[in-house]
N, C-alpha and C positions, 0 to 999 in steps of 0.2 A: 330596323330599316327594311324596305321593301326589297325584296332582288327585282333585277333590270338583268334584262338581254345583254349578250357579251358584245352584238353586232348588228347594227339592220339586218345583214346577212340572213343572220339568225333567226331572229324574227321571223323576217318574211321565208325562210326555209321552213319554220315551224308552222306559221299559218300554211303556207301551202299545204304542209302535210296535212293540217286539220281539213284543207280543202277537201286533200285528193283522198279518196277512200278505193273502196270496193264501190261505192255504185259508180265510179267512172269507170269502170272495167265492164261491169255486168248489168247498169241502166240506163246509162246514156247511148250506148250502140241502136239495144232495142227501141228506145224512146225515137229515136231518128226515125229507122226505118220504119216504124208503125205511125211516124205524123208527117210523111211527107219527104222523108229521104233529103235528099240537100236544100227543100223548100222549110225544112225544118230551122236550117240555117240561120232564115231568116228573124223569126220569133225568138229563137236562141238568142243572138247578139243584140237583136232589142229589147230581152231582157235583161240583158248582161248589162247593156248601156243603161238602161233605166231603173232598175230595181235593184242587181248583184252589185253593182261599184255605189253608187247611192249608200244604199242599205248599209254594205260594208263599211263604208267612210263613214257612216255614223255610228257605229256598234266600235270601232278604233279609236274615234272621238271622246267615246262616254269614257270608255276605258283609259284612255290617257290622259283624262282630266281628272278626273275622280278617283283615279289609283286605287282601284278598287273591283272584285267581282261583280257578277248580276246585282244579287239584292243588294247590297251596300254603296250601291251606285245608284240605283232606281230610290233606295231611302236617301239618300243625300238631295236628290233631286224631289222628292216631297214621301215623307215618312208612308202613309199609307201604298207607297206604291211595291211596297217590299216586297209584296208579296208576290208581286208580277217575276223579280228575279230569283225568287223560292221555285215556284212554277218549273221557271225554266232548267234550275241545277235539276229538281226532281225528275226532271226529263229526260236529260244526261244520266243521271241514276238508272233508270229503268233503260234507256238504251246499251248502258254499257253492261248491266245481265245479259242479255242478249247477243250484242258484238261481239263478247271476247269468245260464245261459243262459234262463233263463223270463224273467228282464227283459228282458235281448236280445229275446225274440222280442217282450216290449211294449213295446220302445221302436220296433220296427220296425212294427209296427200302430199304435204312436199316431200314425206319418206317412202309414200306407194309409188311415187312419180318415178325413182328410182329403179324400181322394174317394170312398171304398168301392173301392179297390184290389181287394178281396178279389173283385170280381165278382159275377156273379150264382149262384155257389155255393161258397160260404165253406170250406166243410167240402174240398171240391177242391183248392182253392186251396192250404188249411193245409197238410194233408196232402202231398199232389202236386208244387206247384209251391214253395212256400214250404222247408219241411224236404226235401222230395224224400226221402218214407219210405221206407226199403227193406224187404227181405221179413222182416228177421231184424237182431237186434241185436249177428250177428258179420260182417254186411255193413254195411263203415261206408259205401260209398257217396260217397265223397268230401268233401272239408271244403265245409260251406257259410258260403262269405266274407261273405256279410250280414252274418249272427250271429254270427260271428267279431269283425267289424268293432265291431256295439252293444256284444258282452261286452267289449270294449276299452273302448271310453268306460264303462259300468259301473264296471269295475273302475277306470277312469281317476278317476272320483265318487268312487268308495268311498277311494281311497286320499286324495282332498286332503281329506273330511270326516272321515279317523280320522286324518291326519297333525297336522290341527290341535287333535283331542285331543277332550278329554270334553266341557269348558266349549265353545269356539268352536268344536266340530266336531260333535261329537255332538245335544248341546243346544240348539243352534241351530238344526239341521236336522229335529230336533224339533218345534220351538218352529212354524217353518214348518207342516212337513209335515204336521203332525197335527190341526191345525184346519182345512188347507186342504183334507184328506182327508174331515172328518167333512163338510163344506161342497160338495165333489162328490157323495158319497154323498148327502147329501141333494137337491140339484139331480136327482140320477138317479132318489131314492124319488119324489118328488113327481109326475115325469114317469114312471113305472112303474104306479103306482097310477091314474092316472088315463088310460090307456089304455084302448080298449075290451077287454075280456077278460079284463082285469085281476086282477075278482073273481076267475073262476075258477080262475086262478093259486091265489090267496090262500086260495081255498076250498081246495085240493090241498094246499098247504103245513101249515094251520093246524088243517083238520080233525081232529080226534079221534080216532086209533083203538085203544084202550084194549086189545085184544087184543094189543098188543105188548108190554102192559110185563110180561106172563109171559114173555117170551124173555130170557134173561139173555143174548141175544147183544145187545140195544137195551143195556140196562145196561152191557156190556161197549160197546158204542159209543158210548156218552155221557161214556163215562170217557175213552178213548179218546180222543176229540173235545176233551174239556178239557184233555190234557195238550199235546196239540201245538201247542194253540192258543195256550198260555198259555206257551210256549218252557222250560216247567219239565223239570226230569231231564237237561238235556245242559250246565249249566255259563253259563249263559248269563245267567241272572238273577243267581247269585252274581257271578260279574264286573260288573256293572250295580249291585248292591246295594256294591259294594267301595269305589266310589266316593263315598257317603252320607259327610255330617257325622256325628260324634259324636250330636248330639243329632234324628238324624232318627228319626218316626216310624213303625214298621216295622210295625205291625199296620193303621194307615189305612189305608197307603200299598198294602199286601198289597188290602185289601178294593177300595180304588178302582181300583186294575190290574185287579181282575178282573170289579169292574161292569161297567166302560168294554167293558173286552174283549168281555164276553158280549150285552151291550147294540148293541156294533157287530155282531157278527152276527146279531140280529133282524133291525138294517136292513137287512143286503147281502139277507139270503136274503127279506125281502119284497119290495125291489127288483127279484132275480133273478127270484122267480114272478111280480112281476106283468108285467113283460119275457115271459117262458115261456105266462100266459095270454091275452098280445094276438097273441104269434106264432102260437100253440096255436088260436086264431080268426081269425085270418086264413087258414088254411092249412084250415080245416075239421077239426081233426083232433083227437084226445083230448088233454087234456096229457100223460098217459106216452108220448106217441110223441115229443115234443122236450121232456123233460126228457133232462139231462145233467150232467156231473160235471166238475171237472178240467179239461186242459187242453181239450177237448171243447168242455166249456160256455164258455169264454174267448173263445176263439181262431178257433170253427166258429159254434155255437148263436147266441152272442149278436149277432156281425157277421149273421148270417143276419135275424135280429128289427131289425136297424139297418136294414138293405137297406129293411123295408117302414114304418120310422119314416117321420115329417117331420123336417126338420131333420134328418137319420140323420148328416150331418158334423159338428155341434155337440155329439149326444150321443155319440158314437164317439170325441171327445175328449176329454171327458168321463170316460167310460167306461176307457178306457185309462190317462188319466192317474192315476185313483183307484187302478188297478192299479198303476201301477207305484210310486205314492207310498206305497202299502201293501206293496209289497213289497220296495223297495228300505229302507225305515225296519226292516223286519224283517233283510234281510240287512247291515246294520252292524250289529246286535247281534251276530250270526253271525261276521260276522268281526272283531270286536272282543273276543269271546271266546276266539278265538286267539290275537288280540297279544298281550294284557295276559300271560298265564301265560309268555309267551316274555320280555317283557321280565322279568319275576321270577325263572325259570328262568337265562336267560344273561345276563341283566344289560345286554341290549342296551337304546338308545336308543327312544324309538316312533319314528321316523324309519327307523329300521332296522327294527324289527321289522316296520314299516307296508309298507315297501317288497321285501322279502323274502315278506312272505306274500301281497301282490298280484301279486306276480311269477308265484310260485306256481300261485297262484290261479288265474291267465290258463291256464298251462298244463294245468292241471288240468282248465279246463272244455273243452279241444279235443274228448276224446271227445265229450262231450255238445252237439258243434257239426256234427257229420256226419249224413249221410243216414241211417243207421240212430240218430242221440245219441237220440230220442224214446225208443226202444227200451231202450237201455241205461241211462237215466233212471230208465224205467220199474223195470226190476229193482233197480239204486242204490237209489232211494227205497223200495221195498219193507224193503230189508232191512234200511235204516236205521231208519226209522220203527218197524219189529217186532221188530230184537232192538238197534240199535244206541240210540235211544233206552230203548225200554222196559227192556231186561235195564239199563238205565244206570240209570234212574230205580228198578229196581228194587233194585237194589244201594245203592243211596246210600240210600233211604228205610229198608231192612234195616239197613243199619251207622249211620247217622243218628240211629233212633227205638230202635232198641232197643241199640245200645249205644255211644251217641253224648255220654250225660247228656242228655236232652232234657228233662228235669227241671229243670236248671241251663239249659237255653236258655230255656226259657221264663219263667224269673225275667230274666231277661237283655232277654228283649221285653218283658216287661212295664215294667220298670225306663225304657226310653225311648219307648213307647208310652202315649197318653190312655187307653184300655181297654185293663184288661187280658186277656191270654186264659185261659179254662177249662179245665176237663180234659177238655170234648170238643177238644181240639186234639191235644193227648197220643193219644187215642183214636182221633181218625181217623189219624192218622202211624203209631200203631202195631199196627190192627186193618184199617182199612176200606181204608185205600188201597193196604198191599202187597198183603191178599189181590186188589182187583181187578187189581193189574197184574201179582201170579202170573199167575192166568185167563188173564191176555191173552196174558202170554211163553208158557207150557203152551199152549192155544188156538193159537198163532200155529203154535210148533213142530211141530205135532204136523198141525196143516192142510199146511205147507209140507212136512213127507214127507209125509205121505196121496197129495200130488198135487204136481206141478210149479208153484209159481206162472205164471199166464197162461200155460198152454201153449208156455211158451221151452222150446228142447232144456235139457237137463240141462250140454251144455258150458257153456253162458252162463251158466247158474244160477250155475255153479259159479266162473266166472273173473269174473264181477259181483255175485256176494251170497256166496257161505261163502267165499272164496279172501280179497276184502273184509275180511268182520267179522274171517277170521283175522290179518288185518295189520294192519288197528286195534289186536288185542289184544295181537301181537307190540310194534307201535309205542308202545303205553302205558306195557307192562312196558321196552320201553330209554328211553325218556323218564326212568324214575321211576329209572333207577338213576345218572342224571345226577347232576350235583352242583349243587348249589345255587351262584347266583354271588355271594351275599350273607355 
């Protein structure tokens, strides 16, 4: 028998977490102030309305119906489409190589926080002494055993909370994690805000600049912004939703996942600026000369603005710990949307499948453990996020909305939902949201020939992004020709 959630509660404590990660901390602040500062607002929450609550209520739907992960849900709904939910676990694969070493690098700062290890020039240190960057990301530079050593314990976390399952493992850690997150986060806003400089942070963040919202490139990064944020298009909420009672509410549950969601990145990115306008006044100098993005802003920036706190070792731990409990709540969803299709697939135990794909996993992330891994990240995520997500999310909302019956789904939500939904739902699924994430796939493609992303030679491109996407798609289509163990 399937396991079910022990609580809505739960649920929606869990998706949150799949929500909230690290880019709410470290992409959404800069995404702001680079399209428009509180003009950006605007594009945000009409993509939240049109595309993130949409999107999401039907990726909760598939999943509550079909009790079932990605592919086993896309094959139920017409056998050749298997391979669309292959695609998407393989996705979660190759993201979670990668993620667990960005924990690694915060669980190893949540112990330098402790005295300002980082020195008196953070950015050096990161760089330099910590990753020991090399020139290029086909110089690996040698393995660095730190972060070798945290992505062990990581993965070591991640396997005894998915080993002990949905209810005592998932849900639980939940139940934790996610008020004690929103509960740092706020210790951090309070003490951000009332810094001296602080306003002007806030003024850079929130300020109005209306001239952007004629740039359909802000629209297109608002859209953007809400699908990654919200873990929608890669399989990940359908596994999460599979596990719902019969009689769970699928349209609340959609709307309050993505309150929460958008609602916590307000706080992180007024937190971040007003951090960025006491450093920004202490140093004399504009805020565009220490704002930053990424792992940058994390790892360099913000230890830098610790150095000239009080108490800089209370909120350093603080600080870190909010990161990793927000990102580690994100990467079990991640790799929970792995298991789950494998044990359906071959019929293995979660014990097995749990243990197989952390094994994995470990090896997985070695690249991204060496003197050049920042490098090689960097490309990985690029290509994931632009066509391994997106063309995902695009395909699925294509064969979904328009020849999915989504007619018949949404009798189906409404059927176990308090409100029912409209035919702006229908609408946005099957007008608003593929054409934006067309734009984005078209846009992305057509940017990445024009020019080399980041200036990498073309070999790297090649053996870290199209060599990649192409083995993903090879590895979906042999997934999908497996046999079912049921």
């Amino acid at each position: 028998m399937r396991e079910q959630w022990n609580s809505r509660t739960g649920f929606v404590l869990a998706a949150v977490g799949s929500a909230i990660g690290i880019g709410n901390i470290w992409r959404f602040p800069y995404m702001a102030y680079d399209n428009g500062g509180g003009a950006f607002l605007i594009p945000y929450f009409f993509a939240m309305l049109t595309a993130g609550v949409p999107f999401l209520i039907m990726e909760f739907a598939l999943g509550h119906r079909y009790k079932s992960a990605a592919p086993l849900t896309f094959h139920a709904i017409k056998a050749r489409w298997e391979g669309l939910g292959w695609w998407q676990v393989l996705v979660c694969l190759v993201i979670s190589f990668y993620y667990v070493v960005v924990l690694g690098w915060t669980v190893c700062y949540l112990f330098l926080s402790f005295h300002q290890s980082w020195g008196n020039d953070p950015s050096s240190y990161f760089f330099k002494d910590f990753l020991k960057l090399t020139a290029g990301p086909l110089h690996t530079g040698g393995m660095r055993w730190p972060i070798v050593a945290a992505n062990v314990f990581c993965w070591l976390a991640t396997w005894v909370v998915l080993w002990r399952g949905v209810r005592a493992g998932i849900e639980r850690v939940s139940k934790i994690f996610m008020p004690v997150l929103f509960v740092l986060v706020l210790i951090l806003l309070v003490r951000a805000v009332t810094l001296p400089g602080a306003a002007d942070g806030l003024n850079w963040l929130f300020r109005p600049d209306f001239s952007h919202l004629w740039d359909y490139k802000v629209w297109t990064a608002a859209y953007g912004q809400i699908f990654f944020t919200l873990s929608i298009g890669f399989g990940i909420m359908i596994a999460y939703s599979s596990y719902l009672p019969d009689d769970a509410d699928i349209t609340n549950n959609g709307f309050i996942t993505v309150f929460i969601n958008c609602g916590f990145s307000l706080l992180a990115g007024t937190m971040v600026f007003g951090v960025l306008g006491f450093m920004a006044a202490q140093q004399g100098v504009p805020i565009k000369e220490v704002v930053s993005q990424g792992v940058g802003l994390a790892f360099a920036t913000i230890p830098a603005a610790l150095n000239m706190m009080p108490a800089a070792g209370i909120f350093g731990i603080v600080f870190f710990l909010a990161l990793l409990f927000a990102g580690f709540s994100s990467f079990l969803s991640v790799v929970e949307a792995c298991i789950a299709p494998l044990m359906e697939k071959l019929g293995w135990t979660r014990t097995r499948a749990v243990s197989v794909l952390c094994g994995v996993g470990l090896v997985g992330s070695l690249p991204f453990s060496t003197g050049g891994g920042l490098l090689v990240l960097d490309i990985v995520d690029h290509f994931i996020n632009n066509y391994g997500i997106v063309f995902g999310g695009l395909a699925e909302i294509i064969l979904i909305a328009w020849f999915g019956r989504l007619a018949e789904m949404r009798e189906y939500v409404n059927q176990v939902s308090d409100f029912p939904l409209g035919s702006w739902w229908a609408v946005c699924l099957k007008v608003v949201t593929p054409l934006t994430l067309g734009v984005m796939a078209v846009s992305n493609l057509v940017g990445d020939l024009a020019q080399p992303y980041g200036g990498y030679p073309l070999t790297a491109l090649i053996a870290f992004g199209w060599a990649l996407m192409a083995a993903i798609g090879l590895g979906a289509w042999w997934l999908a020709t497996k046999r079912w163990a049921y």
